[in-house]
Biopython code that builds the backbone (N, CA, C, O; Angstrom):
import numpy as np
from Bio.PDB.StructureBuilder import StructureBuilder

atoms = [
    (1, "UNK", "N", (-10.779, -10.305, -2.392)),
    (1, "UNK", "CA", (-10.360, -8.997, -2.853)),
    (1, "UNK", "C", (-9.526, -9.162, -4.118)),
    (1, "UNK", "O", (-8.304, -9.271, -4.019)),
    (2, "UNK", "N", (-10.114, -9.184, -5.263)),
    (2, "UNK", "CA", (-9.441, -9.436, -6.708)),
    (2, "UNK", "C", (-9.223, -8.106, -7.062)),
    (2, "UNK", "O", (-8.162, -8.039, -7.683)),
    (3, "UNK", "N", (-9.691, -7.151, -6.957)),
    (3, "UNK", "CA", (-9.406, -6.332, -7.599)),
    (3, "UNK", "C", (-7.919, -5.619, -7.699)),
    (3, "UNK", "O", (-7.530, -4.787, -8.518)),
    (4, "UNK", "N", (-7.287, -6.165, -6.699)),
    (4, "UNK", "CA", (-5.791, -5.127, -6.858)),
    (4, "UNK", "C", (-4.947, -5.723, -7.778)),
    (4, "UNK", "O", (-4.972, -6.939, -7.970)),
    (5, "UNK", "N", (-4.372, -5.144, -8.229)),
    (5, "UNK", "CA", (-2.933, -5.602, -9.363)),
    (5, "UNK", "C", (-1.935, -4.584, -8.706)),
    (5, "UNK", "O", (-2.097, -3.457, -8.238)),
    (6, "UNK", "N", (-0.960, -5.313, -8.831)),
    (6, "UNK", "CA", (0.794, -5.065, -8.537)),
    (6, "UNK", "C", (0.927, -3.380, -9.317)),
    (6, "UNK", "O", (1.496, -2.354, -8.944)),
    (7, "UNK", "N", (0.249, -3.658, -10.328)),
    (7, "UNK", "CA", (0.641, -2.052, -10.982)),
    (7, "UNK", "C", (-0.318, -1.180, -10.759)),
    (7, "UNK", "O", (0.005, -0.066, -11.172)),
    (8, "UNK", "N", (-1.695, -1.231, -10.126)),
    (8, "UNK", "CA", (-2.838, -0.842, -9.401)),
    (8, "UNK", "C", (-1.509, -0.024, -7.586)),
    (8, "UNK", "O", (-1.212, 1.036, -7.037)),
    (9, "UNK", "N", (-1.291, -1.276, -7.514)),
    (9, "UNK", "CA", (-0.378, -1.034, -5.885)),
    (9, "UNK", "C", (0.599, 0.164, -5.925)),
    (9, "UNK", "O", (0.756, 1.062, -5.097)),
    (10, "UNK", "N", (1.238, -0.070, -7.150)),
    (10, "UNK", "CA", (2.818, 0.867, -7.478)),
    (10, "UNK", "C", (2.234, 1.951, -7.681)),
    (10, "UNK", "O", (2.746, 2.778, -6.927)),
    (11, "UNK", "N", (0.899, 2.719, -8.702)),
    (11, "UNK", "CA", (0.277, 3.707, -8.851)),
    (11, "UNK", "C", (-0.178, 4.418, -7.328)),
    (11, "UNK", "O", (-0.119, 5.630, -7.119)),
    (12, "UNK", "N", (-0.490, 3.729, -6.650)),
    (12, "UNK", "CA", (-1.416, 3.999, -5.307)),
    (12, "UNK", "C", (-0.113, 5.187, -4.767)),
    (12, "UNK", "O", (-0.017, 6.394, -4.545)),
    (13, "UNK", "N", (1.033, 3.550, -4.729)),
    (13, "UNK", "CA", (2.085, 4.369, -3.474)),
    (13, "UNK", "C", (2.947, 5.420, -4.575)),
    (13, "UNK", "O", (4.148, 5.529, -4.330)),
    (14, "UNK", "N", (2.617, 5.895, -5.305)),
    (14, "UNK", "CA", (4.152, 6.517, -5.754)),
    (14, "UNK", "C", (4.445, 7.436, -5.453)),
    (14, "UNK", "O", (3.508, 8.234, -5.441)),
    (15, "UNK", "N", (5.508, 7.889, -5.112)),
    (15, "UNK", "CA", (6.178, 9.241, -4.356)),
    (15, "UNK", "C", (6.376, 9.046, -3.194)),
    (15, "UNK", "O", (6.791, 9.946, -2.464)),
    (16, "UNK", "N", (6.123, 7.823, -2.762)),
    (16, "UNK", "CA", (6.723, 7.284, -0.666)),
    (16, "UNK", "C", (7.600, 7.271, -0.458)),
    (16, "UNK", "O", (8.110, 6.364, -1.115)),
    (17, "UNK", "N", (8.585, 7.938, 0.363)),
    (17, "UNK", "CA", (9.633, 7.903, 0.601)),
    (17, "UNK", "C", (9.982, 6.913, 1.565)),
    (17, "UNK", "O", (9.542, 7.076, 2.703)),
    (18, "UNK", "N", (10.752, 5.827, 1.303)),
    (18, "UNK", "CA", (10.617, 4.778, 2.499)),
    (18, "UNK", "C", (11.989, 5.011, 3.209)),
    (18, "UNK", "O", (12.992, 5.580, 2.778)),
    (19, "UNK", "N", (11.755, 4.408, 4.428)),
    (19, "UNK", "CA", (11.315, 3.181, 5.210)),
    (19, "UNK", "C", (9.552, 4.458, 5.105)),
    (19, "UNK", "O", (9.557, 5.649, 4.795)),
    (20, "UNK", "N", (8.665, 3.836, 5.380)),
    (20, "UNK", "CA", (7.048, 4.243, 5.857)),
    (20, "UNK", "C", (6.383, 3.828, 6.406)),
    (20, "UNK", "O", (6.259, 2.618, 6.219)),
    (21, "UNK", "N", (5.525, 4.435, 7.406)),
    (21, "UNK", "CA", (4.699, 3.550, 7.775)),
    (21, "UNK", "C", (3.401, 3.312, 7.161)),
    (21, "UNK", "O", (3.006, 3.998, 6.219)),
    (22, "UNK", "N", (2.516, 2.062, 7.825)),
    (22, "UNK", "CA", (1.550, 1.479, 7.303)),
    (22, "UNK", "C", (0.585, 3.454, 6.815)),
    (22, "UNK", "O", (0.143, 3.679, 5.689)),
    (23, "UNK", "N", (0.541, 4.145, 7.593)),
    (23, "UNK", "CA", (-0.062, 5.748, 7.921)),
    (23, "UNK", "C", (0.353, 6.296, 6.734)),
    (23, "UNK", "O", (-0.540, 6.745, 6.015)),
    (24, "UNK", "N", (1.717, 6.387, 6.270)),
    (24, "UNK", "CA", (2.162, 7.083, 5.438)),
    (24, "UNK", "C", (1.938, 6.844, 3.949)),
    (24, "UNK", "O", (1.767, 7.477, 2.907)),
    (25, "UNK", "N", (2.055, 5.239, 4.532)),
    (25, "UNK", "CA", (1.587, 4.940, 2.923)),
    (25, "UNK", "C", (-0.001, 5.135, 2.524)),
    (25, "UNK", "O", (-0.452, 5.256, 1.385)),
    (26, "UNK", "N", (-0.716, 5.134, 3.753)),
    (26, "UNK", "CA", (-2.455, 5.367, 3.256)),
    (26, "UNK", "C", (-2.311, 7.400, 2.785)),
    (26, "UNK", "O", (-2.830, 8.157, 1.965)),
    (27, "UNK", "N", (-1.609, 7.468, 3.553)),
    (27, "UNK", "CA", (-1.786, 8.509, 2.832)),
    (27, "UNK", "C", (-1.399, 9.249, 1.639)),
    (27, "UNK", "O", (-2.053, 10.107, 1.047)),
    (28, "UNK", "N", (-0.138, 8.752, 1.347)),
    (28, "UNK", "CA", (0.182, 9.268, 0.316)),
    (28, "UNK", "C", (-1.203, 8.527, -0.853)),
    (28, "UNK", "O", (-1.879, 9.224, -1.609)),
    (29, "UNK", "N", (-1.291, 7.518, -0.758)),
    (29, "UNK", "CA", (-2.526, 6.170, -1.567)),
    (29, "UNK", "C", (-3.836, 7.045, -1.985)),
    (29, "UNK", "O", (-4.401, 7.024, -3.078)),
    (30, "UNK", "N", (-4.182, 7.833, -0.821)),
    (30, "UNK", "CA", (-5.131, 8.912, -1.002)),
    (30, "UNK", "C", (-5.079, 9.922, -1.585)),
    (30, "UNK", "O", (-6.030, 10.419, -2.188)),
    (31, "UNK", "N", (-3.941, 10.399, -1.500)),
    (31, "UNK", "CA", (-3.139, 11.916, -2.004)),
    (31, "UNK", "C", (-3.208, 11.463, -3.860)),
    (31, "UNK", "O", (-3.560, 12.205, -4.777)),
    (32, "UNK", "N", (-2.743, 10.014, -3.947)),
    (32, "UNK", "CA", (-2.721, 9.414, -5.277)),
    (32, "UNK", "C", (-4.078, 9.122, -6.198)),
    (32, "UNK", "O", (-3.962, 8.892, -7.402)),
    (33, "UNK", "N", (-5.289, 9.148, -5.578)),
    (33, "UNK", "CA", (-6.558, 8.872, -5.437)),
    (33, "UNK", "C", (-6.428, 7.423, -5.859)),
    (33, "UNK", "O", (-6.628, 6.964, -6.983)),
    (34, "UNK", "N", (-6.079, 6.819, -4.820)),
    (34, "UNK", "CA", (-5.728, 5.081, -4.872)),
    (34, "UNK", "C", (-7.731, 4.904, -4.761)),
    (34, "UNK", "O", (-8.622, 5.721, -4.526)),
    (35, "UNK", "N", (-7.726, 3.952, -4.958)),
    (35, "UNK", "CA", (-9.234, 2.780, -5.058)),
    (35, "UNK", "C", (-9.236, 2.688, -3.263)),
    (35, "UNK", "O", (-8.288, 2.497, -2.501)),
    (36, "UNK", "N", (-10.990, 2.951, -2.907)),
    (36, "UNK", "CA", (-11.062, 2.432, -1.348)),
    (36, "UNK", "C", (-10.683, 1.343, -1.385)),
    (36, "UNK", "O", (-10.150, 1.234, -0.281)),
    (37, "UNK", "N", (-10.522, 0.060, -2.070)),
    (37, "UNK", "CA", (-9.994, -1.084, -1.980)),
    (37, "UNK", "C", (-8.474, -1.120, -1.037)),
    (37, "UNK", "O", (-8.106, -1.707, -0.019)),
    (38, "UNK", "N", (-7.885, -0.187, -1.961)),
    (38, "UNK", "CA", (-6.315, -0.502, -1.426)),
    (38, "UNK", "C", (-6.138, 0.315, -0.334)),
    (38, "UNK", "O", (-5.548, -0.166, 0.633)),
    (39, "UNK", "N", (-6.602, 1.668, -0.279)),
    (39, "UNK", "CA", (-6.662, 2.011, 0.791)),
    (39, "UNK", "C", (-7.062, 1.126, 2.238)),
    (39, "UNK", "O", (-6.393, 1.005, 3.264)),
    (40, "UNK", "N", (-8.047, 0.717, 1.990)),
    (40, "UNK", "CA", (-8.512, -0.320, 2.920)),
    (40, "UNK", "C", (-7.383, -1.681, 3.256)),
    (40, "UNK", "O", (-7.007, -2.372, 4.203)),
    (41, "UNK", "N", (-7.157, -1.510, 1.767)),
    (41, "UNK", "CA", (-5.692, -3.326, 2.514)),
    (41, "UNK", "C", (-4.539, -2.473, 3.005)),
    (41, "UNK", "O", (-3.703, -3.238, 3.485)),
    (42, "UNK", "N", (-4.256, -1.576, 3.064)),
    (42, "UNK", "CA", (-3.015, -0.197, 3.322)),
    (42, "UNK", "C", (-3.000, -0.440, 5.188)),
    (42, "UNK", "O", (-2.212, -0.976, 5.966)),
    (43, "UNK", "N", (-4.264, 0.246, 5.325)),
    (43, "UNK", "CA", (-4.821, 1.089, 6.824)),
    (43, "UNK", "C", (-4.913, -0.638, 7.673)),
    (43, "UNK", "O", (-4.521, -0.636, 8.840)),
    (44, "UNK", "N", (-5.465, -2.175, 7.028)),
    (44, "UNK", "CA", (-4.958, -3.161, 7.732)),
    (44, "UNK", "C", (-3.659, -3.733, 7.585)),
    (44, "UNK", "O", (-3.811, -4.938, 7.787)),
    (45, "UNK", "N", (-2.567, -3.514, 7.360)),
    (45, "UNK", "CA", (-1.459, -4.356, 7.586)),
    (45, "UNK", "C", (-1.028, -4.296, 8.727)),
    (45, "UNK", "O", (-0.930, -3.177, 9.231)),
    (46, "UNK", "N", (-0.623, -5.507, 9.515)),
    (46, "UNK", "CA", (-0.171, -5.508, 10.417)),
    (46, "UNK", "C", (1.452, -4.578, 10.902)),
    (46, "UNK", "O", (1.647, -3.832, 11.862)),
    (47, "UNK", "N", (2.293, -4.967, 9.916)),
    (47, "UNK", "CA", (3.616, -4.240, 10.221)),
    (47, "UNK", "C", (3.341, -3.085, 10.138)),
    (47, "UNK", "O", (2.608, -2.587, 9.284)),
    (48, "UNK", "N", (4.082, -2.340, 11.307)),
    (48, "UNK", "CA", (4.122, -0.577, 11.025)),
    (48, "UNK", "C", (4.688, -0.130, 10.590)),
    (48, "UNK", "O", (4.501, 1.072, 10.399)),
    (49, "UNK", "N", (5.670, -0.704, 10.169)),
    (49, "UNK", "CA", (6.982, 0.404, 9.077)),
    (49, "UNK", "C", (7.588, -0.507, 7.734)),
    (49, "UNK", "O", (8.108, -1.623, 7.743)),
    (50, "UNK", "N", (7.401, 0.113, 6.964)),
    (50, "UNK", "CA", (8.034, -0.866, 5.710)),
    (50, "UNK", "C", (9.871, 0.339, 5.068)),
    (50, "UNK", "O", (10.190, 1.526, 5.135)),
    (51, "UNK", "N", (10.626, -1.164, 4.439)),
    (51, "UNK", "CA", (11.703, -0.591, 4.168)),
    (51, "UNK", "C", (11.845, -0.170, 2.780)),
    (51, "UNK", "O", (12.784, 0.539, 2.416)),
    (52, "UNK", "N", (10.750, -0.677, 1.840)),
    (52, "UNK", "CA", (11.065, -0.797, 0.370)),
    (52, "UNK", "C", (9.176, -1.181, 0.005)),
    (52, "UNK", "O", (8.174, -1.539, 0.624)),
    (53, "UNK", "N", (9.553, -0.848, -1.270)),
    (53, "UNK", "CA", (7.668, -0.913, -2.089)),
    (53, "UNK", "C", (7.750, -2.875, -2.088)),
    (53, "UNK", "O", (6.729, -3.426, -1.675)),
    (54, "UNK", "N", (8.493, -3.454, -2.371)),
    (54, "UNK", "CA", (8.511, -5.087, -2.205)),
    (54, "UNK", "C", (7.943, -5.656, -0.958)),
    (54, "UNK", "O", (7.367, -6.741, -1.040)),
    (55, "UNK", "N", (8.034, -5.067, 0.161)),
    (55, "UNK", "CA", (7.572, -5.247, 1.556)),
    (55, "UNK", "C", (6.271, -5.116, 1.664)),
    (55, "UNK", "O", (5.427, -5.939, 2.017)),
    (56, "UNK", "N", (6.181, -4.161, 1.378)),
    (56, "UNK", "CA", (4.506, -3.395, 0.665)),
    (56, "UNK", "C", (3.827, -4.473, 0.182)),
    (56, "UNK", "O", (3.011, -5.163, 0.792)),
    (57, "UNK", "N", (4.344, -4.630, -1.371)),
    (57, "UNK", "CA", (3.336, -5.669, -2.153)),
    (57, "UNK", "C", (3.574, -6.987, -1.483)),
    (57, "UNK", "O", (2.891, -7.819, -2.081)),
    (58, "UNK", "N", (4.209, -7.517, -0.554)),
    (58, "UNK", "CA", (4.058, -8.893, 0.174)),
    (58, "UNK", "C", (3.448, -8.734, 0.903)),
    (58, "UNK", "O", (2.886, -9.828, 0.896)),
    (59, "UNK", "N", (2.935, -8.131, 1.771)),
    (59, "UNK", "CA", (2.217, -7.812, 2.572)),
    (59, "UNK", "C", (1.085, -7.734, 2.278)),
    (59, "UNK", "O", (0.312, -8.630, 2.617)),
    (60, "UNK", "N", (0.639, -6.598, 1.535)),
    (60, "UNK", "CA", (-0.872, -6.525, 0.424)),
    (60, "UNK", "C", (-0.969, -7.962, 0.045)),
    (60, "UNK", "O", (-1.777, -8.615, 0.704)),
    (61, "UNK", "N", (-0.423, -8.473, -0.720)),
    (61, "UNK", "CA", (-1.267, -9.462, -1.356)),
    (61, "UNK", "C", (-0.625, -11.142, -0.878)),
    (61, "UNK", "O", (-0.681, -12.014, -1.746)),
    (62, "UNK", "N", (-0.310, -11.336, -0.129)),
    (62, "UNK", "CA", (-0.013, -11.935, 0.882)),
    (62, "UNK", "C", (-0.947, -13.339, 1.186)),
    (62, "UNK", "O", (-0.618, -14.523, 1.128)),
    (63, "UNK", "N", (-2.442, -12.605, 1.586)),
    (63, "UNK", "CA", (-4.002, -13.032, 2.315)),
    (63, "UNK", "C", (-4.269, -13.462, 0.880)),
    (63, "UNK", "O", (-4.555, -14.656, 0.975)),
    (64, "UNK", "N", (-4.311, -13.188, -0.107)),
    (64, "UNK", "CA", (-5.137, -13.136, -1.350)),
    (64, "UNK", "C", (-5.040, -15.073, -1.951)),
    (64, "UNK", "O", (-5.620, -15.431, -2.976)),
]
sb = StructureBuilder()
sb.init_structure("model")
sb.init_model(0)
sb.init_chain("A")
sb.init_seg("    ")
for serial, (resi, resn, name, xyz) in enumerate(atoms, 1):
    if name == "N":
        sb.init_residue(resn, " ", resi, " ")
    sb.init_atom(name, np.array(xyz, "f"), 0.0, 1.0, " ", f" {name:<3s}", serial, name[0])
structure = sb.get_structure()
C-alpha cells in the first residue's frame, strides 16, 4: 500500500476532534472524500480510540 503520504493522512482526518475512534475517524475521512485506500487502512486498525493525529499516523503506516 504505497499510495498514502503523511499529508494524504492529515487531509483525510481534518476536523477530528480527538481522543477518536478508529469509526470516527473513517468517518470524518469520508466526509473529507479521503481515497478508498485510507479509508480502508482507517476501518482496519486495531486500537479503538486514538488520543492525537500522531497515534493515527503510527498506526497507519506502521505495516508499510
Amino acid at each position: 500500500m504505497a499510495g498514502i503520504t503523511p499529508p494524504d493522512l492529515q487531509k483525510a482526518l481534518s476536523g477530528v476532534d480527538y481522543p477518536a475512534t478508529s469509526e470516527q475517524l473513517q468517518k470524518v475521512a469520508k466526509k473529507n472524500h479521503a481515497s478508498k485506500e485510507i479509508t480502508d487502512r482507517i476501518s482496519h486498525l486495531g486500537k479503538k480510540e486514538f488520543q492525537n493525529p500522531a497515534e493515527v499516523s503510527k498506526a497507519v503506516f506502521q505495516n508499510e
